[in-house]
C-alpha positions as CSV (number, residue, x, y, z in Angstrom):
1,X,-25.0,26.9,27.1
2,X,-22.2,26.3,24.1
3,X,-19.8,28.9,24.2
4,X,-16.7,29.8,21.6
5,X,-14.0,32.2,22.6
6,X,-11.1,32.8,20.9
7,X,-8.3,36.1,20.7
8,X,-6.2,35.0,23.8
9,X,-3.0,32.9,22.2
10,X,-3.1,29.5,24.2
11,X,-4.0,28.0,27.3
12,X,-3.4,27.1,30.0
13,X,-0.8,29.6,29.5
14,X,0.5,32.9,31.2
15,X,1.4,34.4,28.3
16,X,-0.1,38.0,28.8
17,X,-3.5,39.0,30.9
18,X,-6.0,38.1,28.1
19,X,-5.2,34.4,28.5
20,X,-5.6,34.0,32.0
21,X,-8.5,35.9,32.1
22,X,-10.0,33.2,29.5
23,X,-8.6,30.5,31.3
24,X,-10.5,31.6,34.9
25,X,-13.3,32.4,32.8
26,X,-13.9,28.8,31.1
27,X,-12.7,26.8,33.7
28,X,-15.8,28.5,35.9
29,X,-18.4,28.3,33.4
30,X,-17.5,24.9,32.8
31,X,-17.9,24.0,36.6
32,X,-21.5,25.8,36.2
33,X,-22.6,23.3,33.9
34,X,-21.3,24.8,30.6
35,X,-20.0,23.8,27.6
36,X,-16.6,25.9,26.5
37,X,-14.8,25.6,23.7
38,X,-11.4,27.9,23.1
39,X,-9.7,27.9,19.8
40,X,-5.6,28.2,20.5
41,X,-3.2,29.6,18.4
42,X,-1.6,26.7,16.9
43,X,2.0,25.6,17.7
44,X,3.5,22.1,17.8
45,X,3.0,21.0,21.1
46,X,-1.0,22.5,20.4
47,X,-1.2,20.4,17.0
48,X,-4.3,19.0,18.4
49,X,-7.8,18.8,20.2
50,X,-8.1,18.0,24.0
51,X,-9.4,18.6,26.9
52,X,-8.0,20.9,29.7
53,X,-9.9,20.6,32.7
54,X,-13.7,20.4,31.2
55,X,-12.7,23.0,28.5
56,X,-12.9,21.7,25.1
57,X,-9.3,23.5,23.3
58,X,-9.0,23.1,19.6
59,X,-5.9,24.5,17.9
60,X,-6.5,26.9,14.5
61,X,-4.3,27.4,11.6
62,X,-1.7,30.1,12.5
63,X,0.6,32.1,10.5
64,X,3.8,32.5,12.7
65,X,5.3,35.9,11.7
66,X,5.2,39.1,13.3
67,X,1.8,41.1,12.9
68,X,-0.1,37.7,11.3
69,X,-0.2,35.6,14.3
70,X,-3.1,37.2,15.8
71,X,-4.8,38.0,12.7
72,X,-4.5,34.4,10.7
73,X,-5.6,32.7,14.0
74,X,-8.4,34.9,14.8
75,X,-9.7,34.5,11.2
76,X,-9.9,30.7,11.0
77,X,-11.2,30.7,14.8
78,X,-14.2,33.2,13.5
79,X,-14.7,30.9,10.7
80,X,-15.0,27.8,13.2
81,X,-17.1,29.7,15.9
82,X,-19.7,30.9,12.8
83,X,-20.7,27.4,11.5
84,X,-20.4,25.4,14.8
85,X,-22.8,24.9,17.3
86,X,-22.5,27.6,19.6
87,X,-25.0,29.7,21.5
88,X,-22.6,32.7,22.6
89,X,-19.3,33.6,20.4
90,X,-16.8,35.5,23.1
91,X,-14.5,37.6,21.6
92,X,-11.4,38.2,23.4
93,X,-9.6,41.7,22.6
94,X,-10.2,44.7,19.8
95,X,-7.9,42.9,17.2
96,X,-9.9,39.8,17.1
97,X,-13.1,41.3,16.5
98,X,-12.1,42.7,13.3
99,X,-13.5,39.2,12.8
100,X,-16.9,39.5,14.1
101,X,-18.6,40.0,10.9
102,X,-18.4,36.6,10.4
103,X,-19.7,34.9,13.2
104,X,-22.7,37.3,12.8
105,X,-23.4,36.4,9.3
106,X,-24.6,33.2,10.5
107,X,-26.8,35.1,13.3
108,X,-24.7,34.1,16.5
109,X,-24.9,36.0,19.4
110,X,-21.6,37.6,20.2
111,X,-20.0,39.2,23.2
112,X,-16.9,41.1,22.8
113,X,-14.5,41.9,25.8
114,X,-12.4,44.8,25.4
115,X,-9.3,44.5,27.2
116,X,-7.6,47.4,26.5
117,X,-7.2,50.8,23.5
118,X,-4.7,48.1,21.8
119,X,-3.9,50.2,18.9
120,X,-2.4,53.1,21.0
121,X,0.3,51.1,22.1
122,X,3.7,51.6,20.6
123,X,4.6,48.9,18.8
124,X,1.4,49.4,16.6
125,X,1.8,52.8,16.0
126,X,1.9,53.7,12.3
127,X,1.3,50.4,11.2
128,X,-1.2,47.7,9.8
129,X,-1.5,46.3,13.3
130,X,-3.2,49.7,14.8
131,X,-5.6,50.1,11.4
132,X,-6.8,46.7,12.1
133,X,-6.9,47.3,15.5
134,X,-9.3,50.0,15.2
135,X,-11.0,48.5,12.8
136,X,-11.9,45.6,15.5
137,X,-12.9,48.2,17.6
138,X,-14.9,50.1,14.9
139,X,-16.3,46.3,14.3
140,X,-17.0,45.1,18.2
141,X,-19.0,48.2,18.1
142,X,-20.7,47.4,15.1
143,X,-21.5,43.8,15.1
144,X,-21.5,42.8,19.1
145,X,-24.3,42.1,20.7
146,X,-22.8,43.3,24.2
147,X,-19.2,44.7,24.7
148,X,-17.7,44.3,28.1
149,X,-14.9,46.6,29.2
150,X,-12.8,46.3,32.3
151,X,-12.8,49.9,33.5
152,X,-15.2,53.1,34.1
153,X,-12.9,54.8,32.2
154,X,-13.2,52.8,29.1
155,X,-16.9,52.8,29.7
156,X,-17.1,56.4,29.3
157,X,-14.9,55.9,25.7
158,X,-17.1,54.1,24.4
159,X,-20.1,56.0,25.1
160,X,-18.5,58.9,24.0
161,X,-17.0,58.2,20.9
162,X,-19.6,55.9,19.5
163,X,-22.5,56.5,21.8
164,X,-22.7,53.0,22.6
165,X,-23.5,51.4,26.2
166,X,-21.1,48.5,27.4
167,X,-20.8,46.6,30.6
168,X,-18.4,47.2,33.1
169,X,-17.2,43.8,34.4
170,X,-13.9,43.7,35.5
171,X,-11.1,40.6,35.4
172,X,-10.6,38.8,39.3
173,X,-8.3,37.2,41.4
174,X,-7.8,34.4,43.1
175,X,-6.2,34.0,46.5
176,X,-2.6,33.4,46.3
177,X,-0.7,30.4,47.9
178,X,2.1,33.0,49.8
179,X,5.7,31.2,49.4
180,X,9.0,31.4,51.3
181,X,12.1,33.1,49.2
182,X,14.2,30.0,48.5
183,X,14.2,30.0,44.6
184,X,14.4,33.6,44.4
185,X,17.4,33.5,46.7
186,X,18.7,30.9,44.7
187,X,18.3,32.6,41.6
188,X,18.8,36.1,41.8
189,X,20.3,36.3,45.6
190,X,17.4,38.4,46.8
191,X,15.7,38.0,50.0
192,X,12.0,38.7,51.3
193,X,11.8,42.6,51.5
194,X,15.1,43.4,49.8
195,X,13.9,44.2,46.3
196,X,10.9,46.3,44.5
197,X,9.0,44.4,41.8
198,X,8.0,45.6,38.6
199,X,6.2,42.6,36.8
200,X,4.8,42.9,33.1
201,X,5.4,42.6,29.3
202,X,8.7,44.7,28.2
203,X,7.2,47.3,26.0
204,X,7.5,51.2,26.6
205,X,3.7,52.0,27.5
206,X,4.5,50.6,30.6
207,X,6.9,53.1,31.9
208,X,10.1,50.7,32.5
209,X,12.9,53.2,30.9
210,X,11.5,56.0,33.0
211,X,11.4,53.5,36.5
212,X,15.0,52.7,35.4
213,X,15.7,56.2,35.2
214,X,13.8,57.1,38.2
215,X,16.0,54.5,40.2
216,X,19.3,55.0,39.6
217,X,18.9,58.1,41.3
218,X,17.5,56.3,44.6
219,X,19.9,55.9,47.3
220,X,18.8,52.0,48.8
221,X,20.3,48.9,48.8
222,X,17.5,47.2,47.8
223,X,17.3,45.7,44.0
224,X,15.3,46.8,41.4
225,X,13.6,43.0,39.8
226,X,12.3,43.6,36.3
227,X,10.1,40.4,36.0
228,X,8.4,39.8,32.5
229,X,9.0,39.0,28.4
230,X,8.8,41.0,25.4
231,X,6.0,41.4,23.6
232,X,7.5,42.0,19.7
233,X,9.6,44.7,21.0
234,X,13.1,43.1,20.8
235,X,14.6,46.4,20.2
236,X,13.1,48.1,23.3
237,X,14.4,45.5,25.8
238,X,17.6,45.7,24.2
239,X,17.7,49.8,25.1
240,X,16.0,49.0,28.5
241,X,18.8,46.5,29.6
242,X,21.4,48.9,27.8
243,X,20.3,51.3,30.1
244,X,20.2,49.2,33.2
245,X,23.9,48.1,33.0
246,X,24.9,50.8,34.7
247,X,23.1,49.9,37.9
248,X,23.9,46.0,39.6
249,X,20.9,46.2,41.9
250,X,18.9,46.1,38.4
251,X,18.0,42.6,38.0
252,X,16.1,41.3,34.7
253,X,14.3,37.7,35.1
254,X,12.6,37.1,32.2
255,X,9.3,35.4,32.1
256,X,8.5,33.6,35.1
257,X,5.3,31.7,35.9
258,X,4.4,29.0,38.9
259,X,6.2,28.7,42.3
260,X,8.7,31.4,40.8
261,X,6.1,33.9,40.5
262,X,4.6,33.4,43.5
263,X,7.7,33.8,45.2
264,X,8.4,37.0,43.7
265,X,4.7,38.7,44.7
266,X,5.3,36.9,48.3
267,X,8.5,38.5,49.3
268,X,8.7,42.0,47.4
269,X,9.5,45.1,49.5
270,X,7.0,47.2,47.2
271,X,5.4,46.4,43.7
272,X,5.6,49.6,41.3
273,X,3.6,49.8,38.0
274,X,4.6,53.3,36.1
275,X,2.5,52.7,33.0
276,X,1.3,55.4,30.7
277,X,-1.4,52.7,29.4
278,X,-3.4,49.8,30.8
279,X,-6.6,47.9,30.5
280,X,-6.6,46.4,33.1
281,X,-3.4,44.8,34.4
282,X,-3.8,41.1,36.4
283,X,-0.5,41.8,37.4
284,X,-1.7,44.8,39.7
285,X,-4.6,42.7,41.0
286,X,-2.4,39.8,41.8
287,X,-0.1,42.3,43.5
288,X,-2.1,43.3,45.8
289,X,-3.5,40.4,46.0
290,X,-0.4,39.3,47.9
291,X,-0.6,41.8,50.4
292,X,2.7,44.3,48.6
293,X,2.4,47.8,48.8
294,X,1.7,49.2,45.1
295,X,3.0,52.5,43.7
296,X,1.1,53.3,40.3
297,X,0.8,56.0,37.9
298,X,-2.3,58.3,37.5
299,X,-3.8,56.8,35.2
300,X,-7.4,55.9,35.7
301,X,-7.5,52.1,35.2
302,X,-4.7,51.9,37.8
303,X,-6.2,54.4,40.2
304,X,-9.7,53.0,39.9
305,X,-8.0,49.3,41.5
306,X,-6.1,50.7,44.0
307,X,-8.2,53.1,45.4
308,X,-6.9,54.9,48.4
309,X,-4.9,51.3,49.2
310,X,-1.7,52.7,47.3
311,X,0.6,55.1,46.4
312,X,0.2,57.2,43.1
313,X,2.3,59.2,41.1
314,X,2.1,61.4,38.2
315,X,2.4,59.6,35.2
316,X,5.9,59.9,33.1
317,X,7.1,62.2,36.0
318,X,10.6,60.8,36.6
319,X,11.0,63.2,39.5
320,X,7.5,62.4,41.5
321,X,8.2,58.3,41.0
322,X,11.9,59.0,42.3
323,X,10.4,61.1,45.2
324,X,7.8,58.2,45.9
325,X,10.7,55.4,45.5
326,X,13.1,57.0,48.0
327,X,10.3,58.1,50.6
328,X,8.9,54.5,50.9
329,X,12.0,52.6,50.9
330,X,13.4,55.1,53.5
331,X,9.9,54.8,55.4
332,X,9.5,51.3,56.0
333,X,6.2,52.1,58.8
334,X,4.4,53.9,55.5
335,X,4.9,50.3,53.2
336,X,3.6,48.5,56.4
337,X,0.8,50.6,56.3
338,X,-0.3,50.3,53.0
339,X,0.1,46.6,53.2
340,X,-2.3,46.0,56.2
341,X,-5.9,45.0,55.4
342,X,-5.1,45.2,51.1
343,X,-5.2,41.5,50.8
344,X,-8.5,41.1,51.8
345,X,-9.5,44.5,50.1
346,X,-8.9,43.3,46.4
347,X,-9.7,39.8,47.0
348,X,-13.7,40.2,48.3
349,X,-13.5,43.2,45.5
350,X,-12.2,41.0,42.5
351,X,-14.0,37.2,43.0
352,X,-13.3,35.4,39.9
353,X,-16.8,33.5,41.0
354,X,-18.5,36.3,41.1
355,X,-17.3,37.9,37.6
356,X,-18.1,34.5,36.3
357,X,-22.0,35.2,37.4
358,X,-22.1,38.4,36.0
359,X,-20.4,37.3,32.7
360,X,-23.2,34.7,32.6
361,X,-25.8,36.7,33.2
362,X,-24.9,38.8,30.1
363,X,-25.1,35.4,28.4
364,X,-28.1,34.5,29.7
365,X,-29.7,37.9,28.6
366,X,-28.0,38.1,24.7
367,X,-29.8,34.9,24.4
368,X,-33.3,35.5,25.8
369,X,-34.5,36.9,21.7
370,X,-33.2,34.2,20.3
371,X,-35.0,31.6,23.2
372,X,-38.4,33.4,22.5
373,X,-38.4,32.7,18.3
């Protein structure tokens, strides 16, 4: 089959969970005989068509500014996916398909994968971003042929709120090349087991003033590694750090990708994720992945990962994530515990080959009407 997607920002690129998702995503269905094309965000280095591994990447025109990135390149890539010569248009994200009208003017087939309830986060609130936001969704529901979400949770959303069936297929993981702590040591001065990882995009739906909060008041030598960029939200990490100066242990990386990353999901003592809002987070998955120990929040998409293979918490309760924080890193035995046998757990559960299949079945099936004319 010829395939479009577009909504992720670039790749190859770890720049948030959509883009790797669409990068495992193409490179597999190019291996199965496919033909991919993903249209980039454009930036210089981007100015151009070429081939990444099989997949085809062209580069749309893209309005650098705040709040227009997203919405100029999804617009040009809708126009692009609608009159070329494509058999399934893949939408990426609730933003994007604001767009999907278009591509279904000219009676292509299209899939939309719902990462996440975008417009509840916080940087959209009250803004143009969350109208068009819901408007995407509004318009996935409206013009999609299928909708794919990555949770049960977000399966029962839709079917409540617009009565409308989608398939649950969620994002993978690959097995992880485990690494020694010698740029991490280097770096930071932090050795295997001797800090708790928190790994993500600085913005406050996923709970990092409250983990902050939560541990200054925990009594361990270990540090505290805030790993991750911002996400338009220059003015929360500046209150996040603020906040943090307080406490040396705290230490803020920045984005990190590669042998760095790896290093950091090798050697953490515990990996906490306190968010109040997910879709599905490849950071959690990678996590455990790894073999770490995870404390998460309540929430359903987190719980629904980790099963009974973690440690949970109430969501936004500042005293219950201090109580968890000081009883694992005083209980050494109990992180142990929860470390034994995850590895495998998450890894059999979350084969990127096997959400590949699923994926093209869906294909295969949005198709079939269109075979049969």
């Amino acid at each position: 089959m010829k395939i479009a997607m577009f909504g992720h920002k670039r790749i190859p690129s770890r720049e948030g969970g959509v883009e790797i998702v669409v990068e495992e995503l193409a490179l597999r269905l190019v291996e199965l005989g496919n033909q991919v094309v993903c249209y980039n965000r454009r930036r210089k280095q981007y100015d151009r068509e070429y081939d990444f591994n099989g997949i085809k990447i062209k580069s749309v025109p893209t309005l650098d500014r705040k709040g227009l990135a997203a919405v100029s390149s999804s617009f040009f890539a809708a126009i692009l996916s609608a009159i070329g010569d494509y058999d399934i248009v893949h939408i990426h994200a609730e933003g994007p398909a604001f767009f999907a009208w278009i591509p279904k003017l000219f009676n292509k087939k299209i899939i939309v994968t719902i990462h996440g309830l975008d417009w509840q986060r916080e940087k959209w609130r009250g803004r143009f971003g969350s109208w068009f936001i819901q408007k995407g969704e509004v318009n996935a529901v409206k013009y999609a042929d299928e909708i794919i979400v990555l949770s049960e949770n977000m399966k029962e959303y839709f079917k409540k709120k617009y009565n409308r069936n989608t398939h649950f297929i969620p994002n993978g993981v690959n097995l992880p090349e485990v690494r020694k702590a010698d740029q991490i040591e280097q770096l930071y001065s932090i050795k295997k087991d001797g800090y708790i990882l928190f790994l993500g995009r600085l913005v406050p739906e996923k709970g990092i003033s409250y983990l902050i909060d939560s541990f200054l008041e925990v009594n361990t030598n270990m540090k505290l590694v805030i790993a991750g960029g911002s996400s338009d939200t220059p003015e929360y990490e500046r209150e996040i750090k603020n906040k943090a100066k307080k406490d040396s242990r705290i230490i803020f990386t920045g984005f990190v990708q590669g042998s760095l990353l790896e290093e950091l999901y090798s050697n953490a003592y515990l990996y906490v994720l306190p968010s109040d809002l997910e879709g599905m987070p490849l950071s959690l998955l990678e996590a455990m992945s790894y073999g770490n120990c995870c404390l998460v929040s309540d929430i359903k998409e987190l719980t629904e990962v980790v099963e009974d293979k973690g440690v949970i918490f109430s969501k936004g309760d500042i005293t219950a994530l201090t109580n968890k924080l000081q009883n694992l890193c005083d209980h050494p035995e109990v992180v142990k515990k929860y470390k034994k046998d995850v590895e495998n757990f998450i890894c059999e559960k979350y084969n990127w080959n096997s959400i590949t299949n699923k994926t093209l079945e869906l294909y295969e099936q949005t198709r079939k009407p269109a075979l049969k004319n």
